[in-house]
N, C-alpha and C positions, 0 to 999 in steps of 0.2 A: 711783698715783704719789704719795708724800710729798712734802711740801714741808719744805724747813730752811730755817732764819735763820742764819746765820754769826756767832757774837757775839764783838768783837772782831778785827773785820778790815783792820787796819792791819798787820799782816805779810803779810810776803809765802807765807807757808805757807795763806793763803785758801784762793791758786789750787789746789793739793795735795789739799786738805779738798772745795774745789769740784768736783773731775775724777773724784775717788772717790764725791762724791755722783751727779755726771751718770753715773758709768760701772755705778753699780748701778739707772737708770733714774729716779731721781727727779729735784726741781726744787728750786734754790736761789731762795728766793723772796724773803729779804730780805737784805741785809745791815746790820750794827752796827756802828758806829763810837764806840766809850766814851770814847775820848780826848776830850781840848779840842782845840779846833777848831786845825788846822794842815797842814801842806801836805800832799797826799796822798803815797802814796808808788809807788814805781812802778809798780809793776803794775794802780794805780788809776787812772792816766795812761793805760794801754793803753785802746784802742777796745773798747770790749764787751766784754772779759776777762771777766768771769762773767757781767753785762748785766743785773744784779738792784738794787732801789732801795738805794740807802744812806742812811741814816737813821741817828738819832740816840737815843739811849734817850729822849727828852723825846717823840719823834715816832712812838714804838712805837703801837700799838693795840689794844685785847683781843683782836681777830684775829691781831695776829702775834705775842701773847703763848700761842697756842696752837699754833704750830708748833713744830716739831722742834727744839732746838738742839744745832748744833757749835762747837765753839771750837777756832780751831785756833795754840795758845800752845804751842810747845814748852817753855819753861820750866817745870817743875813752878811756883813758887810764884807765875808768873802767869797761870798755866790753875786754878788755886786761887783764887785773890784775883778772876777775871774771872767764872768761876764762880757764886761767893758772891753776886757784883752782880745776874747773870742773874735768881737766883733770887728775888734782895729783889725786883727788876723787875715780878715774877709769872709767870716763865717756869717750866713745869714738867716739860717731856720732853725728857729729855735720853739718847736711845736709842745703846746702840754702834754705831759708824759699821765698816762693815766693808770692805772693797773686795773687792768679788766675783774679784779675781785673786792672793787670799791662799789661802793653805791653812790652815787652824782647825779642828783632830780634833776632830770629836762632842763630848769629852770634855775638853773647853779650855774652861770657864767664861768666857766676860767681862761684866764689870760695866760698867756705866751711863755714858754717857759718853766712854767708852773710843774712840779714834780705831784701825782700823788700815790702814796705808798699803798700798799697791800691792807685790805679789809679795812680800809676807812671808809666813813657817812658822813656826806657831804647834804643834807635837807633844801629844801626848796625855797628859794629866795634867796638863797645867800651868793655872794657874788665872790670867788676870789680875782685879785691883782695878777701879774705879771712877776713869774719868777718865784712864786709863792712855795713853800714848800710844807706837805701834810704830810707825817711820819703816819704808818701800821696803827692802823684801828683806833685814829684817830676821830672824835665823834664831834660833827661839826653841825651846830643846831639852826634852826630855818633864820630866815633873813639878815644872816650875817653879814656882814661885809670885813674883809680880811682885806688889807693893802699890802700893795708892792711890795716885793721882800722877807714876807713874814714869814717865819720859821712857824711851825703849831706840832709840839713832841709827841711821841709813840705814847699813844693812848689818853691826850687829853681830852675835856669838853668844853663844848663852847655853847651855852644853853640860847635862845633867842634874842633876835636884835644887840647882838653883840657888835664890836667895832673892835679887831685889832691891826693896829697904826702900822706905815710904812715901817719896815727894818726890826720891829717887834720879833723878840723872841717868848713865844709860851713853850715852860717844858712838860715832861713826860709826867703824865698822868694830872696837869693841872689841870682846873675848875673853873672855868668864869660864869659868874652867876648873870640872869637875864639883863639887857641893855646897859652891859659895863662898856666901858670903852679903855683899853689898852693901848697907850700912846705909840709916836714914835720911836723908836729903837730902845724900847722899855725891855725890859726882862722880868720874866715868872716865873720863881723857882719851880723847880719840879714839886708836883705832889699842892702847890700853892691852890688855895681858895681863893679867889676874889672875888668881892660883893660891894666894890665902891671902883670910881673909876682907877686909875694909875698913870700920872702924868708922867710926858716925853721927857726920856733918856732916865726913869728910874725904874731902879730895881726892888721889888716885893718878893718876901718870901711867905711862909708861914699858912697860917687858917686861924682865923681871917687872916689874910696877906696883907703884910705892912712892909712898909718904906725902911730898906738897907741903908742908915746912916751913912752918910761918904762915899757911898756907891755911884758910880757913872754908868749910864747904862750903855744899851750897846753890845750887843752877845760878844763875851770874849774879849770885850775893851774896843771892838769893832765898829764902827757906827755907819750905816750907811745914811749915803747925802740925802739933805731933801730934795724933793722932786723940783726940778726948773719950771717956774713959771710961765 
């Protein structure tokens, strides 16, 4: 049985992170709380909700600097930036989180880090990044390639030869139609079709999904860096 540390467990997406690690048999053994000090939030209020010590990065120990971590930030550039802190910490495994009641072809690389939720489909050929994160029954189509950081929401799709860019965020229950490309740190509103590409750091909503005038993207106003050369 492994054991994870949770780092950054003030959202409420813990519990989520926690239920797929209990439901492939392992043990959440600490959690992390990076923020300053301030009221809990709700699900930290429930009775035993995950029932593991909460602590503070000052109150880590070499011991718990050698468990497992998950982070569970839906925001690309603050599962980035929460990340980066882990590591300065001395935290060093950081293994993809799977839920045993997804589906992931053989042939579906995923990188380090990478969270994937409960009753997602992951097809063959497609490769996720580092850090990626696939919300609950999410439907991810053959030969995609998903970059570093990308957020993909509770129930979208992502139909073949797809391409969504470093720090992208797709929301809950969006569309993307065959060999679209989804830039970097671009955003898709929830429920969005797209059926042309969407260039880095814009945001599309609608069906067809078009370009939010004045809009920066970047989930949340968030942006995560481009990758160093």
């Amino acid at each position: 049985m492994a054991r994870w540390t949770i780092f950054g467990c003030r959202t409420p997406y813990a519990l989520e992170v926690a239920e797929t690690i209990w439901r492939q048999g392992d043990e959440v053994a600490v959690l992390v709380d990076n923020l300053p000090p301030g009221e809990r939030t709700s699900w930290q209020t429930e009775e035993g909700a995950i029932g593991a010590p909460l602590l503070s990065p000052a109150e880590l120990s070499p011991d718990h600097l050698r468990l497992l971590v998950a982070i569970p930030l839906i925001t690309p550039g603050h599962r980035f930036a929460v990340e980066m802190e882990a590591r300065s910490l001395g935290f060093r495994s950081f293994p993809a989180l799977l839920d045993p009641t997804a589906v992931i072809a053989r042939t579906a690389p995923v990188g380090e880090g990478s969270i994937v939720n409960a009753a997602a489909v992951i097809a063959a050929g497609t490769a996720l990044g580092c850090s990626v994160h696939v919300n609950r029954s999410a439907s991810i189509g053959h030969h995609n390639l998903v970059e570093d950081y990308a957020t993909l929401g509770p129930g979208c799709v992502l139909a073949g030869h797809v391409t969504i860019g470093r720090g992208a965020f797709v929301g809950a229950g969006a569309v993307c139609a065959p060999r679209v490309t989804v830039g970097p740190n671009a955003v898709v509103g929830a429920g969005a079709v797209v059926v042309r590409d969407v260039p880095a750091g814009k945001v599309v909503v609608g069906n067809p999904a078009r370009e939010v005038p004045g809009k920066a993207g970047g989930y949340g106003g968030v942006r995560v860096p481009e990758a160093e050369r």
